[in-house]
Kinemage of the C-alpha trace (Angstrom):
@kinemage 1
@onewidth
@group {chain A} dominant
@subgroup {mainchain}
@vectorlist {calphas} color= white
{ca unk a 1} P -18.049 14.460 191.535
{ca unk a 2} L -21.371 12.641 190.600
{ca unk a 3} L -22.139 8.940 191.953
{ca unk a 4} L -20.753 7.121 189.542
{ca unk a 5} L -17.459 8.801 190.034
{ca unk a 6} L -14.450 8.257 192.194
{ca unk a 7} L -11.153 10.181 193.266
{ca unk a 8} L -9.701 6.423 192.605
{ca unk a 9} L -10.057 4.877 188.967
{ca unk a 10} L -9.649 1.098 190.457
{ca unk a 11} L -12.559 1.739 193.636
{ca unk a 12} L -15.892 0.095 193.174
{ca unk a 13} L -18.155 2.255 193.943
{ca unk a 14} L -21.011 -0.191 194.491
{ca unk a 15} L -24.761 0.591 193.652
{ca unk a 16} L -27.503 2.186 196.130
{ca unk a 17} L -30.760 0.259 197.212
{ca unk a 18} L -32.117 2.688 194.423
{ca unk a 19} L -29.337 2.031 192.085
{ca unk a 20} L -29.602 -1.696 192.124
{ca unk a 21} L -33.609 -1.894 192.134
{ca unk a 22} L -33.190 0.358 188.818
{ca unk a 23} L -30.583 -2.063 187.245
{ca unk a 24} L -31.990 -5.223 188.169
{ca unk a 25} L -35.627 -4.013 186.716
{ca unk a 26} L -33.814 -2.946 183.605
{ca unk a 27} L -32.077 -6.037 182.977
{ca unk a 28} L -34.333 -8.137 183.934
{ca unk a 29} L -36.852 -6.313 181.177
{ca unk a 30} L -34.292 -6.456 178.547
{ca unk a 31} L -33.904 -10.294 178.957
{ca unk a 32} L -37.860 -11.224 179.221
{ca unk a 33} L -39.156 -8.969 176.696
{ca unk a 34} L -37.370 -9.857 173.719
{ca unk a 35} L -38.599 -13.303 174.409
{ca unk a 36} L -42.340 -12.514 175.453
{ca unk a 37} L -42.320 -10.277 171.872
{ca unk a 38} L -40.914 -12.947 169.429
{ca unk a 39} L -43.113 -15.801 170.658
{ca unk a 40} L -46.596 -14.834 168.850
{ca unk a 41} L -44.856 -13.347 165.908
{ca unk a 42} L -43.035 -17.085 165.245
{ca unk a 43} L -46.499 -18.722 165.916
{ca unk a 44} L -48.493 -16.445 163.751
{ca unk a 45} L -46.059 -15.974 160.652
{ca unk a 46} L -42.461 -17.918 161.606
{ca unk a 47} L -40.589 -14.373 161.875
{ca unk a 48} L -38.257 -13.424 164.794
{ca unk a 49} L -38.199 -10.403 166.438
{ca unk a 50} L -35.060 -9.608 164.491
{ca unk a 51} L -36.694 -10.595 161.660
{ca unk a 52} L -39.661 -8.791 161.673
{ca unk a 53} L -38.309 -5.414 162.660
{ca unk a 54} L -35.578 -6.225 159.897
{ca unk a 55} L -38.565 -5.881 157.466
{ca unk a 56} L -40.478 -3.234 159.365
{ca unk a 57} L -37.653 -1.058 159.397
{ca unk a 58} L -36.863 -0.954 155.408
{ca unk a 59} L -40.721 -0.665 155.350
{ca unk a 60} L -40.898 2.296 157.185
{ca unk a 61} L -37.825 4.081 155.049
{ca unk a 62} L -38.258 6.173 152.060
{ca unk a 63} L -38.703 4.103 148.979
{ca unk a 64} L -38.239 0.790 151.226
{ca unk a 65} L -35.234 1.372 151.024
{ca unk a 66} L -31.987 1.208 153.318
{ca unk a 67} L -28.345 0.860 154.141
{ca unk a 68} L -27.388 -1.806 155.478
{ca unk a 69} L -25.450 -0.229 158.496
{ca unk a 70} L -28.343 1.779 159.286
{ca unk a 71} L -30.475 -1.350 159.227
{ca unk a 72} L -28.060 -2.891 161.607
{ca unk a 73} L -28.383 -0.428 163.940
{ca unk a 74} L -32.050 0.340 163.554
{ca unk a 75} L -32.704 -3.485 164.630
{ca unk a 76} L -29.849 -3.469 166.766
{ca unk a 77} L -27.806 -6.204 165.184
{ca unk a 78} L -24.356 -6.912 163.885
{ca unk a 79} L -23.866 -6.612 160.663
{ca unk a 80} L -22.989 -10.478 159.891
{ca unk a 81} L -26.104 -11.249 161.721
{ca unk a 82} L -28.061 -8.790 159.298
{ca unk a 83} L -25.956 -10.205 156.223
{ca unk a 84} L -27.428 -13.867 156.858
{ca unk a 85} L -30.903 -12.713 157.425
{ca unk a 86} L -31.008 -10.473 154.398
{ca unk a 87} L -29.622 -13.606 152.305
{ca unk a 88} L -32.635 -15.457 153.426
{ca unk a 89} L -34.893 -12.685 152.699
{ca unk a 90} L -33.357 -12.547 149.388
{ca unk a 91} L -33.658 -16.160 148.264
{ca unk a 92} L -37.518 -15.833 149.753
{ca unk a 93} L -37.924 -12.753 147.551
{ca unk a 94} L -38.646 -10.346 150.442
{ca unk a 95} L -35.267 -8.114 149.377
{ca unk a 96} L -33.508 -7.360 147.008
{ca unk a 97} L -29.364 -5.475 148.122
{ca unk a 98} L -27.768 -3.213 145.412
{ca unk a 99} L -24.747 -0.553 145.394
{ca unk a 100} L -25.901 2.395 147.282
{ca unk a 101} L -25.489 4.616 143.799
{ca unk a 102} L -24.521 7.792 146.400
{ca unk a 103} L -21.512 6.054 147.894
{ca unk a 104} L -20.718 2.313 146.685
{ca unk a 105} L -18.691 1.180 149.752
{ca unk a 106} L -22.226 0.799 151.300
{ca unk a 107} L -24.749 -1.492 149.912
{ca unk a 108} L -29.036 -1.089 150.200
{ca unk a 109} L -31.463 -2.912 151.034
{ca unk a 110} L -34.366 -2.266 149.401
{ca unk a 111} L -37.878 -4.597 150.222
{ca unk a 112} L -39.747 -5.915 147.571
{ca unk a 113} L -43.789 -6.081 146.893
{ca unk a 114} L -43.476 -9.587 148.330
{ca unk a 115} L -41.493 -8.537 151.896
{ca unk a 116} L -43.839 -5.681 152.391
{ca unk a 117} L -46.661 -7.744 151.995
{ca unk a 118} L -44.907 -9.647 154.748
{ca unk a 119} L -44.181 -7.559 157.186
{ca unk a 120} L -47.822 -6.102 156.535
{ca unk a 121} L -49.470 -9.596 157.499
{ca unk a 122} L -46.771 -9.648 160.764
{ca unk a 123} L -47.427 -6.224 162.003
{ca unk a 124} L -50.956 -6.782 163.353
{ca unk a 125} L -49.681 -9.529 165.322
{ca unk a 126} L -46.638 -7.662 166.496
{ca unk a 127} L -48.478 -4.408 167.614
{ca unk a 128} L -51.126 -6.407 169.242
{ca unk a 129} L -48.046 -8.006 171.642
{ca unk a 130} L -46.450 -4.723 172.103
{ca unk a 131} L -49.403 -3.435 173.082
{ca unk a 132} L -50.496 -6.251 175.862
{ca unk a 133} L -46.844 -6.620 177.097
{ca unk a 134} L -45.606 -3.443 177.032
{ca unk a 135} L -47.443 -0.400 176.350
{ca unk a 136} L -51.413 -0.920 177.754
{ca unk a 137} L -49.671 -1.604 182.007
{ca unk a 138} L -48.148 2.077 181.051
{ca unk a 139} L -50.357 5.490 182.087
{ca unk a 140} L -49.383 8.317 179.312
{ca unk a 141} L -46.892 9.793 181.894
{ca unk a 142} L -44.859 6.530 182.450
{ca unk a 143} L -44.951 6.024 178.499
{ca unk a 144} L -43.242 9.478 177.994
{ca unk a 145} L -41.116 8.795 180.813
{ca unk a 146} L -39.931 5.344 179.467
{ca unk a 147} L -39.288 7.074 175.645
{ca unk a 148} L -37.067 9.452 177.860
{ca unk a 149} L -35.062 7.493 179.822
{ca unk a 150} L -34.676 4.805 176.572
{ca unk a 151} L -33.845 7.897 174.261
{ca unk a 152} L -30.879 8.710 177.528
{ca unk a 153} L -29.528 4.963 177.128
{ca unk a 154} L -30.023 4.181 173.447
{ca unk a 155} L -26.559 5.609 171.982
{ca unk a 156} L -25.369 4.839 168.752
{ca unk a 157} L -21.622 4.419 168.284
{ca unk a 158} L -19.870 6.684 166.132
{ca unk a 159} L -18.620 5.495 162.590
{ca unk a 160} L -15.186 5.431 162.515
{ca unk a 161} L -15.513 4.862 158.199
């Protein structure tokens, strides 16, 4: 049986020393960076962190363009939440949605001249940030531990459509 296993489904079994230092310095990481990576990116251009990787997502797909439900997952939002931000990219004339002509229960998001120069003016500012905050503390073998251990957590949930 491995640690985080029990004979009985309704025992605690309660963390190590280890255990808890590992939890508490993940949690704590997911709470401040979000925060510490938004903050230039609304000085500099007025995007969120959902915002911006909302644009540098479709961006980085072929064409610039997207499902929406990939999208969502991609920048790790709920769909509504994606719906209202996309409507505000729209009326801005960052994106444009359409039919996805392969399968029209899901709809695309596709980026326009004017979002990708957006998220091309943001993306300075944003690498710059991950960079300071994130990735320059980090030797080469923490970095490839960190994409490990991220790649181990991250886990997408399975379409039921």
């Amino acid at each position: 049986m491995s640690t985080s296993e029990t004979s009985d489904p309704g025992e605690t079994l309660w963390l190590t020393p280890d255990e808890k230092e590992a939890w508490t310095g993940l949690v704590s990481l997911v709470l401040l960076l979000p925060g510490r990576l938004e903050s230039p990116l609304q000085h500099a251009t007025g995007l969120t962190l959902f915002e911006y990787l909302v644009l540098s997502h479709i961006s980085e797909a072929p064409e610039r363009r997207l499902r929406m439900s990939d999208l969502a997952y991609l920048a790790n939002g709920s769909l509504s939440r994606l719906s209202n931000v996309v409507k505000r990219f729209e009326q801005r004339g960052w994106v444009e949605r359409s039919p996805d002509p392969d399968d029209g229960r899901y709809t695309i998001a596709a980026l326009t001249d004017s979002g990708y120069a957006m998220v091309v003016a943001a993306a300075p500012t944003h690498v710059r940030s991950v960079r300071r905050i994130v990735l320059d503390p980090l030797t080469a073998a923490d970095r490839q531990a960190l994409a490990r251990i991220a790649a181990k957590l991250r886990v997408r949930p399975v379409d039921l459509s």
